[in-house]
C-alpha positions as CSV (number, residue, x, y, z in Angstrom):
1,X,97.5,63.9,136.2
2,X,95.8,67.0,134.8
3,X,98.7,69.3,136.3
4,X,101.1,67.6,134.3
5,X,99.5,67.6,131.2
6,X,99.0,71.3,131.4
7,X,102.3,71.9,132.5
8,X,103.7,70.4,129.7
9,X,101.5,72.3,127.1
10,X,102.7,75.5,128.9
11,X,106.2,74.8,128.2
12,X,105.7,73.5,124.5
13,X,103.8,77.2,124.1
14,X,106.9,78.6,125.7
15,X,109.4,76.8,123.4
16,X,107.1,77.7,120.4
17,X,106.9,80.9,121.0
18,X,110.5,81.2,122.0
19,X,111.5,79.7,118.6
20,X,109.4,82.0,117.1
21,X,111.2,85.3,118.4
22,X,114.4,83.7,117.1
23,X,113.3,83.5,113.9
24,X,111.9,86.8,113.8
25,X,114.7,88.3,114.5
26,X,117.1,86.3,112.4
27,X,115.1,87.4,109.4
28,X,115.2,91.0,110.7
29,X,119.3,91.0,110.9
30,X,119.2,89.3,107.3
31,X,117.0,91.8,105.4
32,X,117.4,94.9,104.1
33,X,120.6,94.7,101.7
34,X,118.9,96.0,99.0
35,X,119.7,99.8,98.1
36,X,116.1,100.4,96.4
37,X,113.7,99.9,99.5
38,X,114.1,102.5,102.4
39,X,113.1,100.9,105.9
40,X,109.5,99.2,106.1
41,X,110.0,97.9,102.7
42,X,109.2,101.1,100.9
43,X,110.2,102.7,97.7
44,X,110.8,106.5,98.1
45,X,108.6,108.4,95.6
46,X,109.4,111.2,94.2
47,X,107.3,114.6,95.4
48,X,104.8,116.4,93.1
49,X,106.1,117.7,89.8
50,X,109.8,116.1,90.4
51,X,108.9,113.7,87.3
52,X,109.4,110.2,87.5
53,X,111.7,107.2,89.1
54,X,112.7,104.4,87.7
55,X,113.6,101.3,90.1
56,X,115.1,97.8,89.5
57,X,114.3,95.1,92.0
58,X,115.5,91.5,91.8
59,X,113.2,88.8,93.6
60,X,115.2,85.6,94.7
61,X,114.0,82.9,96.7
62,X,110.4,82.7,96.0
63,X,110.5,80.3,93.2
64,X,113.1,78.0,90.9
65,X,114.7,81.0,89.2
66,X,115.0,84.6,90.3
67,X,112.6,87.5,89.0
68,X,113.6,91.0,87.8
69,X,110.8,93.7,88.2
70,X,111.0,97.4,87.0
71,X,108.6,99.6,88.4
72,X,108.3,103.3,88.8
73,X,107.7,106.0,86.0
């Protein structure tokens, strides 16, 4: 009886984590559209004494109505 009880948390761990690999790597081939952040979700910066940048970023999906941030300078 305890064989089987284990067995089957193994392979609920195994579908879990399964799932979970699937979704990571769904939201990998979905992201980064945007033309403003660089891979690892960075924004380049501008070196020493190059002055400043200016970047527009538009935030959908988090709430009811999309946001629009400007950042930089």
């Amino acid at each position: 009886m305890k064989k089987f009880a284990w067995t089957k948390i193994r392979k609920q761990q195994a579908l879990c984590l399964a799932a979970a690999v699937l979704m990571f790597a769904a939201a990998e081939a979905v992201q980064g559209q945007s033309g403003v952040l660089q891979e690892g979700n960075r924004v380049p910066r501008n070196g020493y004494g190059q002055g400043g940048e200016t970047y527009s970023l538009v935030v959908d999906g988090l709430g009811e109505e999309e946001l629009s941030l400007t950042f930089g300078g």
